[in-house]
N, C-alpha and C positions, 0 to 999 in steps of 0.2 A: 513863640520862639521854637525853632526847629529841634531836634531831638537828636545829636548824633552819635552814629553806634559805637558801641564799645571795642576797641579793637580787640584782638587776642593776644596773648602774650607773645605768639610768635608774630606778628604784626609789632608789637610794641617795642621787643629787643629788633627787628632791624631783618626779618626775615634768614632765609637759608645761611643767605652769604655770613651773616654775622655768627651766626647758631656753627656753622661748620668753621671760623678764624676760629672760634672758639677753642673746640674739641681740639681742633687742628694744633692750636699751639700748648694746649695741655696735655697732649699725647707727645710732643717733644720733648717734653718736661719731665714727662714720667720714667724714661730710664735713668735719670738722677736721681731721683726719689727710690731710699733706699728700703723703703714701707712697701709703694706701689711698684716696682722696678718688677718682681718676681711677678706680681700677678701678670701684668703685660708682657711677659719677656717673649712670648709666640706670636706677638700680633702681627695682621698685615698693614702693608703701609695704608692700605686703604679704610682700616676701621673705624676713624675717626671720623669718615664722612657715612658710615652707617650708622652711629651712634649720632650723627648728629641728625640727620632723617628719620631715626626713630624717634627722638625729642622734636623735633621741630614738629612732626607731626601729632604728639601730644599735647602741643602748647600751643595747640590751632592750626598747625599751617597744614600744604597739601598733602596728600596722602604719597608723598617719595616715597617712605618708605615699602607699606603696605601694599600699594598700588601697582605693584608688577607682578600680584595673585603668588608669589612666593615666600612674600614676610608676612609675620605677624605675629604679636603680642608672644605667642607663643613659641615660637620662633628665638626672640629675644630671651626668654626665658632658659632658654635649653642650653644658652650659650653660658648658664650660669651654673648648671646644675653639676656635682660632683666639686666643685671648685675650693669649698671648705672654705668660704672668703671669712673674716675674721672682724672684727665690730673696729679695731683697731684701721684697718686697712678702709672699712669701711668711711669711719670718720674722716683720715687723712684723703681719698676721694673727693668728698666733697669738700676738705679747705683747700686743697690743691685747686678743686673749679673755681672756688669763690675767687682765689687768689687772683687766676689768670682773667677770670671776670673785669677784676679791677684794672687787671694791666692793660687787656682793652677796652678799656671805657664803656663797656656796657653801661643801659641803664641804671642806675644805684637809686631811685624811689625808692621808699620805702614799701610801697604797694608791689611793685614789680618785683623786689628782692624776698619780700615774705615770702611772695607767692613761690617764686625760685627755689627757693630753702625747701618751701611745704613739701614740694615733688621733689626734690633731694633726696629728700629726708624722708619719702615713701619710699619710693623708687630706690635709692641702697638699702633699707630696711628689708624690702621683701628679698631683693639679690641673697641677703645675707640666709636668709629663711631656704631660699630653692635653694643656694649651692648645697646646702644640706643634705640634699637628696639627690636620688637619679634616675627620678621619674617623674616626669615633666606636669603638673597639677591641672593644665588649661586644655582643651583641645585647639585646633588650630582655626577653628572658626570665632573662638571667643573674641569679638572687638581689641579696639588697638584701647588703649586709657585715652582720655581725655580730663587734661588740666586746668582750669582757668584761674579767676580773680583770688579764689579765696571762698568756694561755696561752701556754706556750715556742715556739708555732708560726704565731702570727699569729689574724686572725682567723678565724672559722667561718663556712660556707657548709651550707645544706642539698643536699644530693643525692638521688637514689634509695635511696641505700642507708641511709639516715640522714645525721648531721651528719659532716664530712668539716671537717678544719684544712687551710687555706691555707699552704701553707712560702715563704721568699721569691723562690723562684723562683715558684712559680703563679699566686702574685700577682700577679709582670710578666702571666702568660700570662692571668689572667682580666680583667684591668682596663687592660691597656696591652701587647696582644700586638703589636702595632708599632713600640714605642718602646722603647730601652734604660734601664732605670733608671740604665746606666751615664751617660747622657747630659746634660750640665749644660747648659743656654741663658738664654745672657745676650741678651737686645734693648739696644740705644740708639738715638740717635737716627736713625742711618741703617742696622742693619744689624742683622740677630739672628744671634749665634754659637752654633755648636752646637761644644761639645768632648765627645768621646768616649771616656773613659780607656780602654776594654777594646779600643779599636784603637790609641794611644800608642806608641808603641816609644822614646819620651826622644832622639828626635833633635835637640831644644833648639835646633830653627829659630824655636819661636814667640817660649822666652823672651829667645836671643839677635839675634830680629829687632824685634820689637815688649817689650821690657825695663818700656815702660809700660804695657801693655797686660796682659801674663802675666805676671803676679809669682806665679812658682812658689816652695811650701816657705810659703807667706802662710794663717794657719789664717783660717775662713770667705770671703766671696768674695776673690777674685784674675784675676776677668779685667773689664778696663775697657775695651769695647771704643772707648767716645767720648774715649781719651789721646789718638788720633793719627785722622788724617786717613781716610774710609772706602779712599780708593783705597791707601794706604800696607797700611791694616790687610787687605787683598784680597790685596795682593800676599804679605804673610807667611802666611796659610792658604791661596794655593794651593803655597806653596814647602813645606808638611805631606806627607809622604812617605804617613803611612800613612792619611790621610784623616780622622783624628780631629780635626781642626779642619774645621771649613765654615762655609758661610755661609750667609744668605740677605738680598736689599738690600731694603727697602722705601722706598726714596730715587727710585727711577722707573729706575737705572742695570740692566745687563746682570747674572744671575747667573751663576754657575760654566758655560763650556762646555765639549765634551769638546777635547779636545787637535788639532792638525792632525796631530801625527804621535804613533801609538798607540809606545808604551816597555815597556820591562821593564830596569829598572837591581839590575845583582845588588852587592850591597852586602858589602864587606870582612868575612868574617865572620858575614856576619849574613844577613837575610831579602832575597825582590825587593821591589823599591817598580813597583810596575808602576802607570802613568797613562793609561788610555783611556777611550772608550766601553767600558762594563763592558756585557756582557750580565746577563741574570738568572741564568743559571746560578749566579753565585758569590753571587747573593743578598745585595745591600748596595746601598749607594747612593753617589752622587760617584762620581768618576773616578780618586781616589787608592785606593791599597790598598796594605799590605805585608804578605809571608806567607811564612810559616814554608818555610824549607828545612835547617833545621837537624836538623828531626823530634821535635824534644822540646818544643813548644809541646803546652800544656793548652789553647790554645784553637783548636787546627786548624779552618779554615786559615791563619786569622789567626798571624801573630808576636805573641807575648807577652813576649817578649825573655828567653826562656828558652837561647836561643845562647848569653849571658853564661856562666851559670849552667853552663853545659855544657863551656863552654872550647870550645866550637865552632870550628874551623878549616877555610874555604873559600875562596882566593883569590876577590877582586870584579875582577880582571882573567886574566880565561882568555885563551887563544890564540883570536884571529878565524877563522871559518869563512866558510862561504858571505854574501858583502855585496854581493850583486850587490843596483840599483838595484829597488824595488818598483813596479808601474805603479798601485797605489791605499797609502797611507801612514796612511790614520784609516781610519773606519768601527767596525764593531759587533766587538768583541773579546771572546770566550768565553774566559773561563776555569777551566776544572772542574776540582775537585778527583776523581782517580780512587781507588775502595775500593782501600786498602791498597797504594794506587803512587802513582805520578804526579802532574803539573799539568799539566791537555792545553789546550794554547794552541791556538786555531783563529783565526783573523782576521789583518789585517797587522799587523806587530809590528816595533821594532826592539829587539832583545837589547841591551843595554850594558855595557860592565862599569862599574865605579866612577865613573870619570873620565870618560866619556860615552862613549871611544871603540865603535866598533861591534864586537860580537863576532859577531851573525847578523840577516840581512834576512829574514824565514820571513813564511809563512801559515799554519803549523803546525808544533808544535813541544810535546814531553813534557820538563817539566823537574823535576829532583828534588827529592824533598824528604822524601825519607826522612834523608839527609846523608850516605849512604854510598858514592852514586855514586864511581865512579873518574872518568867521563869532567864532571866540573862544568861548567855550571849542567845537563848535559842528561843524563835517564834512562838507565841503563846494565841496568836489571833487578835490582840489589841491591835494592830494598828487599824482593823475593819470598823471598831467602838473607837475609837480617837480620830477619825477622821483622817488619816493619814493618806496623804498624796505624793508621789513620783511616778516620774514615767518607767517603763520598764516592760516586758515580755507578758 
């Protein structure tokens, strides 16, 4: 019995002509829709047959798109960036597709429709990630995506060595190596928030400051940032310990600045929430940060809030040492993580314990974070006798 090949999904839906009715009559649709209306209101009449040649060409067929050496992958991407698209607009996107789907009789498989969904539901996810920014993640040689049945690894990319599968981490790194998929951004009208779950530590500043705004444990969206007033909703994201809330205004007002006096507050238990000018050493952005000194975080240097998990125990109120007065209080604050030891703080700094009091006034200063220090918050040399591993400088 003969073997016959699998067609491609752009084969299976009915090639171009179908792929572009498609587009074609959901782009007429779209200035009704009172969600998607704003975002298209500059299109050209003709964009709905370049959006459909960039998918067609994703879902197997010829290279329309790509193929007159002036599109590509990245290309498409830049039409997204600064855009500030919205999870909301994003959803209604794809049920508007689905919609018009049904209205022309496309295929409705089960097989064919998953697989539809899958690339939807990447494909607006990263949009949402680049409009973010405005600086484009891909160069312009980086391949077009390629979609098919439903492979357990995403989709496929040519390389030198042949066809290579995307896993979902390389996906961040080939399409959005600056931006955290962890990353959620909501805009309103004066302000776009960015939440960061992979920096989070559940210190429940946001949802017990702003209660109308963060309605956590809420399935689909839960952050509002237009409940409460912009200046109210400022002041609960800079009270965020570990920087996973931010901001950015588009109202004409001040964004985030760095602090007048640099900190490091070691918290009961748990991780430092350190607040300064951040140098680039520790590679991240804002002024807020908290990070593991417990040693058992999977995402060093960051707290994960695996201290919990660990039964972690380290008083957030040490004995005060040296607090003699500093002659400079802000400025640039380094702080690096060292291979297999240390946090080497360089800059002015005030140490705290919990309660704010002062425990050290330094310019320099090794603080541990393996967790086995005897002398806490500051490096004693355990972690070289405990076996202590991260990467770091």
């Amino acid at each position: 019995m003969s073997q016959q090949a699998v067609p491609t999904l752009y084969e299976w839906v009915g090639g171009i002509d179908r792929i572009e009715a498609l587009f074609m009559t959901f782009y007429q649709r779209v200035p009704d829709d009172p969600i998607l209306a704003p975002v298209f209101a500059e299109m050209s009449p003709q964009h709905f047959r370049t959006v459909a040649q960039f998918v067609g060409e994703v879902l197997g067929g010829p290279k329309l798109y790509s193929g007159d050496g002036t599109h590509s992958h990245s290309t498409m991407i830049a039409k997204h960036l600064s855009r500030h698209l919205t999870n909301r607009q994003r959803m209604r996107w794809i049920e508007l597709l689905l919609e018009t789907a049904d209205q022309l009789n496309l295929p409705d498989d089960p097989e064919f429709r998953s697989a539809l969904v899958g690339y939807l539901e990447w494909g607006s996810r990263l949009a949402i990630i680049n409009s973010a920014s405005d600086v484009n993640p891909i160069e312009k040689s980086t391949p077009m995506p390629h979609w098919g049945w439903g492979e357990p690894k995403g989709p496929y990319i040519e390389t030198n060595q042949g066809v290579a599968a995307i896993d979902s981490f390389d996906i961040g790194s080939v399409v959005s190596s600056s931006i955290s998929s962890t990353v959620e951004i909501v805009r309103s009208t004066n302000l776009t928030i960015r939440f960061d779950s992979s920096r989070c530590i559940h210190s429940r500043s946001c949802v017990l400051g702003a209660p109308d705004v963060f309605k956590a444990n809420t399935p689909g969206e839960w952050i509002y940032p237009d409940a409460i007033s912009p200046e109210k909703l400022i002041a609960v994201a800079q009270n965020c310990p570990s920087g996973a809330i931010r901001y950015e205004r588009h109202d004409g007002g001040p964004d985030e600045a760095a602090p007048e006096v640099n900190t490091i507050h070691i918290r009961e238990n748990g991780p430092y929430a350190i607040h300064g000018e951040l140098a680039a050493a520790l590679k991240t952005e804002g002024y807020r940060v908290t990070l593991c000194r417990c040693g058992q975080s999977r995402n060093k240097p960051w707290c994960d809030g695996s201290h919990v998990s660990a039964n972690f125990v380290a008083s957030g109120e040490p004995k005060s040492g040296s607090i003699d007065p500093l002659d400079v209080r802000d400025g640039e604050l380094a702080v690096t993580p060292l291979h297999n030891g240390p946090l080497r703080i360089t800059g002015s700094v005030e140490i705290c314990s919990g309660t704010g009091r002062p425990v050290a006034r330094t310019k320099e200063a090794y603080l541990c974070r393996c967790g086995n220090s005897k002398n806490k918050p500051f490096c004693d040399g355990s972690h070289s006798k405990s076996g202590f591993t991260a990467e770091g400088d």
